[in-house]
BAPA-369986 format. One record per residue (C-alpha): x, y, z. Coordinates in steps of 0.001 Angstrom, whole numbers, plus 500000, padded with zeros to 6 digits. Layout:
! BAPA-369986
XYZ...
! end
This chain:
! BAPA-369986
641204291845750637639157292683753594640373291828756629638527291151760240640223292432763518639015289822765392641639287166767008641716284389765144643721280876765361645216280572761742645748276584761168648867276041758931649055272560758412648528271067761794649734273955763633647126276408765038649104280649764547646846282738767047646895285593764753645252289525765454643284289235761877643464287051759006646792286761758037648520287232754451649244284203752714652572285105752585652628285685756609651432282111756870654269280547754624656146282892757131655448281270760456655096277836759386658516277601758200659708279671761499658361277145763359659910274372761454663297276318761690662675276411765731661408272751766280664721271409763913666899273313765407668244275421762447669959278556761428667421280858759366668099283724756929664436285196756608663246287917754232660107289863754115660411293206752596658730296249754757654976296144755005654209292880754598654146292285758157657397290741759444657077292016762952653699289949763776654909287138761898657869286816763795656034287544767105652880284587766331655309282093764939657950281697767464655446282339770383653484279294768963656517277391768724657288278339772236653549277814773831653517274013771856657695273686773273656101274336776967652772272255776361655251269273775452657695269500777917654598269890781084652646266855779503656207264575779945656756265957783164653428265164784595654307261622783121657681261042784471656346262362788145653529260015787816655578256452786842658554258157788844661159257013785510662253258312782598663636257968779281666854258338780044668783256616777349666351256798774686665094260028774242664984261055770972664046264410771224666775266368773521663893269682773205662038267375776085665023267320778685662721269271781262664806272348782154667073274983780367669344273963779977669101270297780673671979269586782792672280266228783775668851264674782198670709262616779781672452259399781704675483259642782344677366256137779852678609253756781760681801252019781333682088248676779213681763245264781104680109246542784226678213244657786781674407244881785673673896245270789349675873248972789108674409250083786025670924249365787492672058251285790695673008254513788662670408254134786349667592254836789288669646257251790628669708259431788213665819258931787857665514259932791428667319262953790837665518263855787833662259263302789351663280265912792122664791268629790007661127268189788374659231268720791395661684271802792680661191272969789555657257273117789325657519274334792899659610277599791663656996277983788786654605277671791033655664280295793170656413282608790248652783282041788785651253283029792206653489286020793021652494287350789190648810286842790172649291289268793278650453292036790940647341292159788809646078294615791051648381297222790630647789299127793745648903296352795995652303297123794206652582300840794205651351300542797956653913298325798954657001300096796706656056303611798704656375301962801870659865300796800959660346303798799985659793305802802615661334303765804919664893303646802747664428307885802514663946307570806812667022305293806851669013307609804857668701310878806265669343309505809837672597308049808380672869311985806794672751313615810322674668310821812250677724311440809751676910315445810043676814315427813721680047312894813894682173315193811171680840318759812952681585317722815984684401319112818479686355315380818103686158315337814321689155314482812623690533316186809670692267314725806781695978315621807298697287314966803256694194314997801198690988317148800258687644316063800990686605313444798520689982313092797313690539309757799419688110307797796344690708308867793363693396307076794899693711303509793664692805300511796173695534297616796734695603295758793709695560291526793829695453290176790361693257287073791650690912289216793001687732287986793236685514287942790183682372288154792709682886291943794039683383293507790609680119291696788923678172293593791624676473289874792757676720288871796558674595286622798757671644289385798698670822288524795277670355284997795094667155284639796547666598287132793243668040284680791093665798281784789392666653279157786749666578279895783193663189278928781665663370278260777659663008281914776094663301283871772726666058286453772879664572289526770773667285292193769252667480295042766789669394297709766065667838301002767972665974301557770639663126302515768386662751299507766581662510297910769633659795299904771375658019299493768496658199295785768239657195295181771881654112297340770586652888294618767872653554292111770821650820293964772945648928294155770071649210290558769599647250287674770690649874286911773403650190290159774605648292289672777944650087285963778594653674286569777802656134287265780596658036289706778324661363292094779506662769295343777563666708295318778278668701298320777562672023299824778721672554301919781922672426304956780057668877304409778992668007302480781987669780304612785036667641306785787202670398308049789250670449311909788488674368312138789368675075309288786993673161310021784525674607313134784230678223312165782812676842311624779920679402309795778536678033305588778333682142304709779494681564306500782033677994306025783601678871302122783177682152302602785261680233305150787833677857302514788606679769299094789013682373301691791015679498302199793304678707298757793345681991297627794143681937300054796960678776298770798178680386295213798417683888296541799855681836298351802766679510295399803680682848293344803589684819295440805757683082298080807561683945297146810829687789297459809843687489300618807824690537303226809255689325306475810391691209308298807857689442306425805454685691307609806436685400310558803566685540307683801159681541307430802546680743310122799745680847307207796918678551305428798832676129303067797189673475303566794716670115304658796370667778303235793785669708299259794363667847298399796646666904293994796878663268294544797890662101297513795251664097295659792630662268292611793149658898294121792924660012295943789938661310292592788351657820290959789164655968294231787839658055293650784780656415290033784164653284290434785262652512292810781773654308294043778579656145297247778811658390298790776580661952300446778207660269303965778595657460302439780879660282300667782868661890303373783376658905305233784908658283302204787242661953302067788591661128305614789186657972305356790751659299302856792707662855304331793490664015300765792023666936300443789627665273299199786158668703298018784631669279295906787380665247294936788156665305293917784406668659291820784555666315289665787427663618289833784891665457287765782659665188283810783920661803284315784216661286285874781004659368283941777847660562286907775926663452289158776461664119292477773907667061293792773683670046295701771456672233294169769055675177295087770923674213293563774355673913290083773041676793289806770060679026291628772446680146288161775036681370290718777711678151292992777559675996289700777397678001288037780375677093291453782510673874291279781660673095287917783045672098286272779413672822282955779080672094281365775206672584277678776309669527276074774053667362279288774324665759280546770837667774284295769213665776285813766588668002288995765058665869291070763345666973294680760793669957291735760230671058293767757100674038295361758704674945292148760680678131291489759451679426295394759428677679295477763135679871292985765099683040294574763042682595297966763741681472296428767896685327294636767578687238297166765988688759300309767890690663303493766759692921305796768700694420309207768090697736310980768926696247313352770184694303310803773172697884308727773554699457311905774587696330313007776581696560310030778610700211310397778939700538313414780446697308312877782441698517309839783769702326311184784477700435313477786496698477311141788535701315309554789459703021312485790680700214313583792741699779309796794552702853308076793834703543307932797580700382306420798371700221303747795749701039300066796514704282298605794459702001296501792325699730299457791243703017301741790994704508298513788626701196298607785949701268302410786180703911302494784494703631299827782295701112301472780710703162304459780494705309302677778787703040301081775700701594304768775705704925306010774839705595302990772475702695303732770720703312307398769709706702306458769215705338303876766219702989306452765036706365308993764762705713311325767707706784311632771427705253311770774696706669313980777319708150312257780272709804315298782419709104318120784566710019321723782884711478324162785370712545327911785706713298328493782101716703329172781117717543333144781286714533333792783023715429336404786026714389335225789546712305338444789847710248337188786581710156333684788000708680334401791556706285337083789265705028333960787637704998331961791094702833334096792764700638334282789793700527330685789708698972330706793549696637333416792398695298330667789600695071327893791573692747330533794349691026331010791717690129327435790135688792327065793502691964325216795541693233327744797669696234326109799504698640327606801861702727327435801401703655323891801379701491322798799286700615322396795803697497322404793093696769321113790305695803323255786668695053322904783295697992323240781038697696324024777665700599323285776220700123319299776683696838318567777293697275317711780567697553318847783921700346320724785549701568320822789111702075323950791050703896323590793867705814325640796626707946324315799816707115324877803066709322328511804565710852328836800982708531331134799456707433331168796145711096332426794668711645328644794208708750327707793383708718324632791029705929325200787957706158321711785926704745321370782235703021324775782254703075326678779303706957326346778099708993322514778348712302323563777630714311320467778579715304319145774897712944315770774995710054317732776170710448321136773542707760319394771289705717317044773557702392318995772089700716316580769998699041319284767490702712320893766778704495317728766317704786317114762748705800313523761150708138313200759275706149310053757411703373310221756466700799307612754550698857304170755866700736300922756784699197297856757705700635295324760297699707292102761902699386291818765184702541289710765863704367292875763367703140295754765467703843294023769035707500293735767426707383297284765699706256298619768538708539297208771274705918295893773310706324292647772972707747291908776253705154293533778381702151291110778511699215292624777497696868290431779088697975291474782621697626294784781548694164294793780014692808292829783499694460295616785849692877298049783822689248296244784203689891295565787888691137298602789262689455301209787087692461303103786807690267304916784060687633305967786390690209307206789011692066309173786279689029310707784961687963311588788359691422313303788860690625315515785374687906316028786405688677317510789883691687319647789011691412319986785397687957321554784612688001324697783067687544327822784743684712329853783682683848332591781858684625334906784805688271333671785398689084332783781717691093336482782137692799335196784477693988332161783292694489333615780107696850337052781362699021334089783258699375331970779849700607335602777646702877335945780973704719332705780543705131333352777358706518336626777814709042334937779906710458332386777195713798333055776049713607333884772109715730331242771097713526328982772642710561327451770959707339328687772352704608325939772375701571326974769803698116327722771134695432324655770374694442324758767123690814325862767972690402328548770009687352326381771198689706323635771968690514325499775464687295326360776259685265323047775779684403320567778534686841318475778795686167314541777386685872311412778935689615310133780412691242309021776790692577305990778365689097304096778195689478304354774391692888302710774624692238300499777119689580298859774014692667299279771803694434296690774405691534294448774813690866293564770980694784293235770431693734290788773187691288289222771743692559288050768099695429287198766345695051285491762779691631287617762558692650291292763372694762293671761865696425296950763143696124300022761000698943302687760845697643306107759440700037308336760008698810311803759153700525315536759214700643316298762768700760313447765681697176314382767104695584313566763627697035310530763378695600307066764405696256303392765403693298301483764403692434297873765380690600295913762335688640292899763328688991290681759332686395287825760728683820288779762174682149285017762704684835284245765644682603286542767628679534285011766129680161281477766593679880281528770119676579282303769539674921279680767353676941277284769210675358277953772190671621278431770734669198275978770146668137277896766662668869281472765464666719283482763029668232286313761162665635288619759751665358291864757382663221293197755448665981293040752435668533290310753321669921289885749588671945289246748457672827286214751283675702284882750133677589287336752470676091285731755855676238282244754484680227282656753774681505285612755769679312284778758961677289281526759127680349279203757256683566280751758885681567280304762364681863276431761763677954276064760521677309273203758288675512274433755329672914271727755641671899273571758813671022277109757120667585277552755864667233280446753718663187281751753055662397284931751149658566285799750629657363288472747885655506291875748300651967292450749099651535294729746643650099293485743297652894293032740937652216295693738998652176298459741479656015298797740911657939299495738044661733298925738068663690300218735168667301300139734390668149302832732078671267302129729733671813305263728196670907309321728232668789311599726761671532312362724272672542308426723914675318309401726476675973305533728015675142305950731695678046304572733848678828306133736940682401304770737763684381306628739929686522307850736630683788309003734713681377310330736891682750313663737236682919314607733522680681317429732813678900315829730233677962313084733195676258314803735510674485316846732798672957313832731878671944312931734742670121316169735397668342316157732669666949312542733028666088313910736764664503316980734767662057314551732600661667311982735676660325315272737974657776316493734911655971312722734342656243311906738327653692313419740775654240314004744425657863312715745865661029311743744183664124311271745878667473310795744187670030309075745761673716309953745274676966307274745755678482310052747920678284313829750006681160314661747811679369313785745013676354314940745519677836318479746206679880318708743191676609317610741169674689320141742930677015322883742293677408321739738465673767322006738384673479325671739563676118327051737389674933325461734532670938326211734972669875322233735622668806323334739072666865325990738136664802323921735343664714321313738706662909324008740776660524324794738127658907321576738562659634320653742107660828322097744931664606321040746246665862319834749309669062318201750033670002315899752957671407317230755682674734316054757472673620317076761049671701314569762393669648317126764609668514318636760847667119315252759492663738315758761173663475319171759738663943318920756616661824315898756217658699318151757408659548320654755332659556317735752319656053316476753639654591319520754029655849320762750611654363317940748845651143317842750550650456321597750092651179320977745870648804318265745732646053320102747174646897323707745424647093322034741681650042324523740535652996324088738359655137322798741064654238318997741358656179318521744726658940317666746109662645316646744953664964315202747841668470315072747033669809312449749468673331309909749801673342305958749753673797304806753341673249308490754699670983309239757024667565309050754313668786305692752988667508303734755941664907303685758887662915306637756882659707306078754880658945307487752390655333305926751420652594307143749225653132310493747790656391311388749800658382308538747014656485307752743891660051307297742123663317306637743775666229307602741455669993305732741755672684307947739803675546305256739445676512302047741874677879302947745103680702300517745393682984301010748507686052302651748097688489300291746754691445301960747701690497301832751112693659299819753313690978298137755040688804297225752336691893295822750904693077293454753452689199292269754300689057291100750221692761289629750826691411287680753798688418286059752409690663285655748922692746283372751277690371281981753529687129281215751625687006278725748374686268280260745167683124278924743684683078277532740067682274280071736986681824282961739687684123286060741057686371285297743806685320285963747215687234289632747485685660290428744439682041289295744916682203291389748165682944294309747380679911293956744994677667292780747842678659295788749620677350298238746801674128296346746315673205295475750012673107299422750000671191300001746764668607297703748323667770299330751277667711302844749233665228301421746693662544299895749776662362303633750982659052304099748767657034300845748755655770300680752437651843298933752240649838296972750270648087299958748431651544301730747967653047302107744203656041303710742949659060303652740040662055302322740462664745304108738167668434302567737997671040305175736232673489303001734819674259300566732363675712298038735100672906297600736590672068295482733447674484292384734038672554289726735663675221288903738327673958292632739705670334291725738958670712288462740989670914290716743851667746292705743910665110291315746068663533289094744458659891290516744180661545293647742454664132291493740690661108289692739138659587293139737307662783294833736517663001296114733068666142296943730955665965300018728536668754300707725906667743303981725225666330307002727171662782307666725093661228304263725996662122304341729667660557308000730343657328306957727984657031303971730497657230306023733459654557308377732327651996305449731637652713303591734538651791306905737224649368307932734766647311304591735262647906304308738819647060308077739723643892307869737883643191304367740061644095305852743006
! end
């Protein structure tokens, strides 16, 4: 069907879709009931299977619902300003209440038996008020309209940003020399105790009702920024890709010049700060920036009583690029047209503007805001980001993963190896500041020490607590050798100190820092060297987490009532402890502390710090244990991490966050540092609730949601939604029926029955079957075929089955192999090599047909890859990928739902059913690789007799569901691929 370009205004019933062409049938069913799902206020589970058009069909619909929501609510507020009343007791539409969200439109009921006189009183009160929040609130749209008219001429804004600029870079460097000339000059003071830019490590007096106002970075700046919430469509998918690309269809849409539309991302994507931005680490950009935020507030608050000793802490001053004005003529650039994240974050730097905060202001203005999964099903991130859901629209689009998404958000692991880490690190921190630290901060210090050591104390392991001295038999000759060779290391990491002092060095033995120290007049004969290299006081001999082995070993699963009591922690209260953490960013500090004193030394004084190791060594009595080297040699060399205690401090906040719903996971492995505590969130709808409670109406959208009996129970029921509420729409393919042919094959070429369960599947006689079904397939099929295995494992001891026996060679013959990579950084390459191989064999006409792409179900060719056209003309499934059963947490999540959801009549219980929805939510999305357009056709080939029950059928998609055929036998399956890309080649 021929299609025209032109804009057109699609009438569905008696709603007009502005649409960029004529639209698909299909795309029309589409928006109408999206609109109807909007205007009810529903939940919706929508399905439209990749290239039928989902993106613009999301985009017209809910845009028309929103235009006609806007058109409806100006026409009754022109009315109610012009009589000056309104119906405030019998509205019957509560989408009309004039603002979002519509605080106070609705009367307030008035008490039984009272005087008519009163009632009439209140009654026109509350109209009066009404009619004024109406008129303040068309004066702020007003004012917004005519501030985004100003910015269609685009020079008026980049003239006006470089004038702020310049005068914020004049500002600065006179602040520069002032503090040069002031810290040069013959009355500067010196710090007496600590190093320059020590003074910001050290933790600031800590009140634990501290106000919630300085560490959200918001003060009385900001709220001329601030507007009210207009009615808006909250946007999200899962990558940043997807996303750019959908705010592409919205430009190409017929809104795309109207909409006030803003791209939210995380700091990481959105920071132009250099120095931030290069941590790397997301933990530790986001604490970098609200640190200097906090600072900004702390030295507006109190600059004037700021103690001299105190002025070094200047160096974390506040962010250059937050700056009120820029930000607000970023915000306003935002609205005025569409851009996607990248083009943001050129404007914030064209306009030395912060774009994660200028898009944060964006927001209340915003028709349309686009944005991650994780910022808006994550209530922390969302309450950061300034989103409020209170009757605004959420559309979640790639929803497949939903359910596994907000888990995996929820659920936290943590190693040995980063419990003794943070330990040691933060034994040392303590030694090094102890004196300056407030009783309350000294009191959670080491409380936390305390559920560290708990924790690798339930895991089997210990921390070490002490100092180690002069070892025992050591002479005092050797000992001051190993004293003054400590000074010569700490010269040399670049802290030369005098005597009476002390630095601060890696230590290998612990993974954390040791303390060299020497007393004032002593010399260095007595010298004390803590935790470096040998612990020879008997608690400490085995503090190493990568030498301490368990003595049990295996997986145990605990409640989170068990493991408070397991552990011993159930006295300490963990919600204190979690909010001292937030507040005082005792994470930050200790990673600052790392940072400072226990970087590695280059490659020019590894020598050094290596001789001094062997020489401590050397100095170890023999009956005494000597601590092992790291297990990897590269272990010592690498950068060090992020501070490990901002991975357990999210181990404290979800076994803060559920009881009933979360589990705690126990694998205790050979050594301590290989072994984990793991935090399992069982529902994941506690988290989700909040959110459809909140919205008006929220879509969930995929191109294969089936089978959707998973987000009706696991999510959409257990999150209190009635099922009369849920409206479920799935629309078929594009493609003629016949352009696909879906075949389950039953048996082999030898009448072998195909079936792939996890006993069978490794037989030889298995997985020569297989190959030489894949050997027919690859003769008959032209162009691309890619074969998806349940597993890596698998697939590697199938490959190297194939090779010994000759199957791969036969393989190669007729197309040319390549396997999926598990590097990430590979996956581009080898899917060139794949195109390029198959387009070169379709022009040369040889013997070798194309291509053959061995990939893994839920790997990284299994979703967000195409393979259209020639690059998949037959995607091949060898067995069912069901989860592994044995799996502790699969276990207990098909316990919970045994226990928790009803069992429907005549079908599997709930455990059962999802497990199976697991394996076939994956099979789906590895099967839509290859049809991509209308035009597209390809074979669908199932190996294994399972596939062949109809509860499994029930959970194709439906338009592939509807062609699917089932072959006993191998001969009539091949002889129907054959035809069917005979026929459509010569068509094509």
């Amino acid at each position: 069907m021929q299609r025209s370009m032109a804009n057109e205004a699609q009438k569905v019933g008696t709603i007009h879709f502005p649409f960029p062409f004529t639209p698909y049938s299909i795309q029309e069913d589409f928006m109408a009931e999206l609109y109807r799902v909007l205007e009810a206020g529903k939940i919706g589970i929508f399905e439209s299977p990749t290239g039928t058009g989902k993106s613009l069909s999301l985009i017209c619909g809910a845009l028309s619902w929103l235009r006609d929501f806007e058109q409806k609510k100006r026409e009754e507020e022109a009315r109610l300003l012009e009589t000056g009343t309104g119906p405030l007791h019998d509205e019957k539409d509560e989408s009309l209440c004039l603002s979002s969200p519509c605080e106070g439109a609705a009367a307030t009921p008035r008490p039984a038996g009272e005087p008519a006189w009163v009632t009439q009183f209140v009654q026109k009160k509350e109209e009066r008020d009404l009619v004024d929040r109406l008129k303040a609130e068309q004066a702020r749209r007003k004012q917004r309209e005519e501030r985004l008219q100003q910015l269609q001429h685009r020079a008026q804004f980049k003239y006006a940003a470089k004038r702020l600029r310049q005068e914020e870079e004049e500002t600065e460097n006179l602040l520069r020399l002032s503090r040069e000339m002031l810290e040069t000059g013959p009355g500067a003071e010196r710090p007496e105790q600590l190093e320059s830019g020590e003074e910001e490590l050290v933790l600031a007096e800590y009140e634990s009702d501290e106000e919630k106002k300085a560490a959200s970075g918001v003060d009385e700046d900001e709220d001329d920024l601030e507007e009210e919430h207009v009615t808006k469509i909250y946007y999200c998918s899962r990558t940043h890709s997807q996303l750019a690309q959908f705010v592409h269809e919205v430009k190409k849409s017929p809104f795309g010049k109207d909409v006030r539309l803003v791209s939210l991302g995380s700091r990481q994507n959105l920071c132009v700060n250099e120095d931030v931005k290069s941590l790397g680490s997301v933990q530790l950009i986001n604490d970098r920036c609200v640190d200097m935020q906090r600072s900004r507030h702390e030295k507006k608050k109190g600059a004037e009583e700021e103690k001299p000793k105190r002025r070094r802490q200047e160096k974390q001053a506040a962010c250059p690029f937050y700056n009120h004005e820029q930000m607000g003529l970023l915000r306003d650039e935002a609205l005025a047209e569409v851009k996607d994240i990248e083009q943001l974050l050129a404007l914030g730097k064209e306009a030395r503007a912060c774009p994660y905060y200028g898009s944060r202001l964006a927001i209340p203005a915003a028709q349309l805001v686009v944005l991650p999964y994780q910022m808006l099903l994550h209530a922390a991130t969302r309450q950061a980001a300034g989103i409020r859901l209170q009757e605004q629209v959420v559309i979640i689009d790639e929803a497949h993963n939903l359910i596994d998404t907000i888990t995996g958000m929820h659920s936290v692991e943590v190693s040995g190896c980063q419990l003794c880490q943070a330990h040691s690190q933060l034994l040392q921190y303590m030694e090094r500041y102890g004196k300056r630290l407030k009783a309350k901060n000294l009191m959670y210090l080491k409380q936390i020490l305390y559920l560290l050591e708990k924790f690798v104390a339930v895991l089997g392991g210990v921390c070490g607590s002490g100092s180690c001295r002069k070892p025992v038999g050591a002479s005092s000759g050797s000992w001051s050798r190993a004293a003054a060779l400590s000074r010569q290391l700490c010269f040399a990491s670049g802290s030369p100190r005098g005597l009476g002092s002390s630095c601060v060095v890696p230590c290998p033995a612990c993974i954390g820092l040791a303390t060299v120290s020497w007393p004032p007049g002593e010399g260095v004969k007595n010298m004390n060297l803590q935790s470096f290299g040998f612990h020879v006081e008997t608690r400490n001999i085995k503090q190493n987490p990568n030498t301490q082995s368990l003595s049990q070993t295996g997986t145990e699963l605990k409640t989170i009532n068990d493991f408070l009591f397991q552990s011993q922690i159930d006295n300490i209260n963990l919600f204190k402890v979690q909010r001292y953490c937030e507040k005082s960013m005792i994470s930050r500090k200790l990673f600052g502390f790392t940072e400072r004193y226990g970087a590695v030394l280059s490659s020019r004084e590894q020598p050094k710090l290596a001789g001094f190791q062997q020489f401590l060594q050397s100095l170890q009595p023999r009956t005494t244990e000597a601590p092992a080297a790291p297990a990897d040699e590269s272990q010592a060399s690498a950068p060090r991490p992020a501070s490990p205690l901002m991975h357990i401090e999210g181990f404290l906040a979800a076994l803060t966050t559920a009881n009933q719903d979360g589990r705690v996971i126990l694998s205790r492995q050979g050594s301590l540092s290989q072994s984990t505590l793991k935090f399992l969130l069982l529902n994941p709808a506690v988290h989700f609730a909040q959110v459809v409670k909140e919205c008006r109406a929220v879509v969930i959208a995929g191109g294969t949601m089936q089978p959707v009996s998973d987000f009706r129970q696991q999510l959409l029921a257990c999150a209190g939604v009635e099922a009369e509420r849920v409206v479920e729409f799935s629309c078929g393919h594009v493609i003629p029926p016949d352009n696909i042919l879906p075949l389950v094959i039953c048996s082999g070429i030898s009448n072998q029955p195909l079936e792939f369960t996890f006993q069978k599947r490794e037989l030889p006689q298995m997985m020569d079957e297989a190959g030489r079904i894949l050997c027919n397939l690859c003769s008959v099929v032209p162009g691309g075929v890619v074969c998806f295995f349940p597993s890596y494992e698998y697939l590697r001891q199938v490959h190297a089955h194939w090779e010994k026996g000759g199957l791969l060679g036969r393989l190669a013959a007729r197309k040319k192999i390549f396997q999926e990579p598990k590097s990430t950084h590979q996956v581009e390459q080898v899917l060139l090599a794949y195109s390029r191989c198959i387009q070169a064999c379709g022009q040369e006409r040889g013997r070798v047909t194309g291509a053959l792409l061995l990939s893994v179900v839920g790997g990284k060719m299994s979703e967000g890859i195409n393979f259209s056209d020639n690059l998949g003309r037959c995607v091949v499934m060898v067995g069912m990928p069901f989860p592994n059963i044995r799996s502790p947490e699969l276990q207990e999540k098909m316990a919970y739902l045994d226990q928790t959801l009803p069992r429907a009549p005549g079908q599997a219980p709930p455990g059962k059913n999802l497990v199976e929805n697991l394996c076939m939510k994956a099979v789906n999305q590895s099967i839509g690789r290859a049809i991509r357009h209308q035009k597209d056709f390809a074979s669908i080939v199932l190996l294994d007799q399972r596939y062949a029950r109809p509860p499994v059928l029930a959970k194709l998609p439906a338009w592939i569901r509807a062609r699917v055929e089932v072959k006993a036998t191998f001969g009539p399956a091949i002889a129907a691929v054959q035809k069917f890309h005979r026929e459509k080649s010569a068509s094509s």
